[in-house]
MARVO-916987 format. One record per residue (C-alpha): residue number from 1; x, y, z. Coordinates in nm, 4 decimals, padded with zeros to 6 digits. Layout:
BEGIN
[site NUM,[X,Y,Z]];
...
//
This chain:
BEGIN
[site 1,[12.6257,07.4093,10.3002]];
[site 2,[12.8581,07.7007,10.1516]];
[site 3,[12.5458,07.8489,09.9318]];
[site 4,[12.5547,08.2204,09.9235]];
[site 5,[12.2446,08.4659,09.9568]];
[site 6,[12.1888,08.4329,09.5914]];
[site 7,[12.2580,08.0988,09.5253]];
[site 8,[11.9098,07.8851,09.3807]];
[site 9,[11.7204,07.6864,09.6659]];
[site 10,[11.9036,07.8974,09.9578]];
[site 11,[11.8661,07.8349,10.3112]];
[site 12,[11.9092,07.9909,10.5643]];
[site 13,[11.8051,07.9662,10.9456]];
[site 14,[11.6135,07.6891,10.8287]];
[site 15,[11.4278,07.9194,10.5764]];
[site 16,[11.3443,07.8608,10.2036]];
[site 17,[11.5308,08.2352,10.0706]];
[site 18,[11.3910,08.2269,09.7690]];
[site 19,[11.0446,08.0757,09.7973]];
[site 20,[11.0115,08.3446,10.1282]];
[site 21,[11.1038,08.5942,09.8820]];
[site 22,[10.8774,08.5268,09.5769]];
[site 23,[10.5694,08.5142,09.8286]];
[site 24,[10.6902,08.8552,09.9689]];
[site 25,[10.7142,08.9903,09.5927]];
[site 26,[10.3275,08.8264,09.5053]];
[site 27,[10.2019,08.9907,09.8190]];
[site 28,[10.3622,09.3198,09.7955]];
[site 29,[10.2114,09.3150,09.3741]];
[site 30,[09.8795,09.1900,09.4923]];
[site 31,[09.8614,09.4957,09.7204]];
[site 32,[09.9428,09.7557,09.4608]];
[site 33,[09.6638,09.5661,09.2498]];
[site 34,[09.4465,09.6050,09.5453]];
[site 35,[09.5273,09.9674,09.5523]];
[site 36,[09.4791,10.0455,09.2342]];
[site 37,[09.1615,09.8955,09.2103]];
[site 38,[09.0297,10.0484,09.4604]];
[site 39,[09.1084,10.4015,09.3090]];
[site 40,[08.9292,10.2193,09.0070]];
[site 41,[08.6370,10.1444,09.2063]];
[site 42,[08.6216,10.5028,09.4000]];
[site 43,[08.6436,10.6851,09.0294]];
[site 44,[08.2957,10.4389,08.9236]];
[site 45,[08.1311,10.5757,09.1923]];
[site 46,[08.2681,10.9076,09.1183]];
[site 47,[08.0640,10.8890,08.7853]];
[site 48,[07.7561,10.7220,08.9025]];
[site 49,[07.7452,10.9991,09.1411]];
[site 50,[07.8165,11.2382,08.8451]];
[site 51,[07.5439,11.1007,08.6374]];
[site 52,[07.2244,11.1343,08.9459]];
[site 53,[07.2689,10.8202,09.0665]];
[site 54,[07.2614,10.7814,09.4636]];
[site 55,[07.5771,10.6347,09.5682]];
[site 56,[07.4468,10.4640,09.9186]];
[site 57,[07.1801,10.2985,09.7107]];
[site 58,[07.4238,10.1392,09.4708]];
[site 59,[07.6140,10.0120,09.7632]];
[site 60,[07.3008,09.8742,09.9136]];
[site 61,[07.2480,09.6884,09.5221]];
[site 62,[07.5875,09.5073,09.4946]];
[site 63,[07.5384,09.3960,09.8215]];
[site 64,[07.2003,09.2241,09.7648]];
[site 65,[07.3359,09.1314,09.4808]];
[site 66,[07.5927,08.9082,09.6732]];
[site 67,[07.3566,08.7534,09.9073]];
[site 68,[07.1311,08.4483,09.8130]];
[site 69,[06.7517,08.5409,09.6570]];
[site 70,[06.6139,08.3374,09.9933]];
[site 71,[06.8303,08.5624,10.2207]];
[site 72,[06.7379,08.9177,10.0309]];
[site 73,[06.3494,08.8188,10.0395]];
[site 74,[06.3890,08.6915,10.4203]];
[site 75,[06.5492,09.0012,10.5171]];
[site 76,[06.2973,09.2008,10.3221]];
[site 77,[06.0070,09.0474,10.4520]];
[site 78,[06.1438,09.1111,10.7793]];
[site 79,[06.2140,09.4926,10.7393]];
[site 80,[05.8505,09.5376,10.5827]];
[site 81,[05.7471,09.3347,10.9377]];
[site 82,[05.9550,09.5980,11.1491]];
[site 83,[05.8395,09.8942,10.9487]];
[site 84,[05.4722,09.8031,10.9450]];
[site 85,[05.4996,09.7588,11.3478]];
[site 86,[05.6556,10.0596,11.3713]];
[site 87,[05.3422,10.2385,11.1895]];
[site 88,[05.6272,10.3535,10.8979]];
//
């Protein structure tokens, strides 16, 4: 029960040291990731933008992209419904 703080398997308080400490170091990596992809992602639509494309309407793309073919056509059966009763 004499392990130090940097002794393998570790515990302390009832805590795994080292397991708590490689999840801490995958999180805090998998957030700079996140952040850099996002820069990534904000620079693509920086050129689509740059090349005459309307940004809102790619937006509105990858997200039908994600849904199901049923749910798209539902939803755009349903707009066409609204529009049509609203004499648009």
């Amino acid at each position: 029960m004499g392990m130090g703080s940097g002794d393998e398997g570790a515990v302390t308080g009832g805590i795994a040291v080292d397991r708590l400490r490689s999840i801490i170091d995958r999180v805090e990596r998998l957030e700079e990731e996140r952040k850099a992809l996002g820069s990534d992602i904000r620079d693509v639509f920086q050129e689509a933008k740059s090349a005459g494309f309307d940004v809102k309407v790619v937006k509105q793309l990858l997200k039908l992209r994600k849904q199901e073919p049923a749910e798209v056509e539902e939803q755009e059966t349903l707009l066409d419904i609204y529009r049509r009763a609203l004499g648009m």
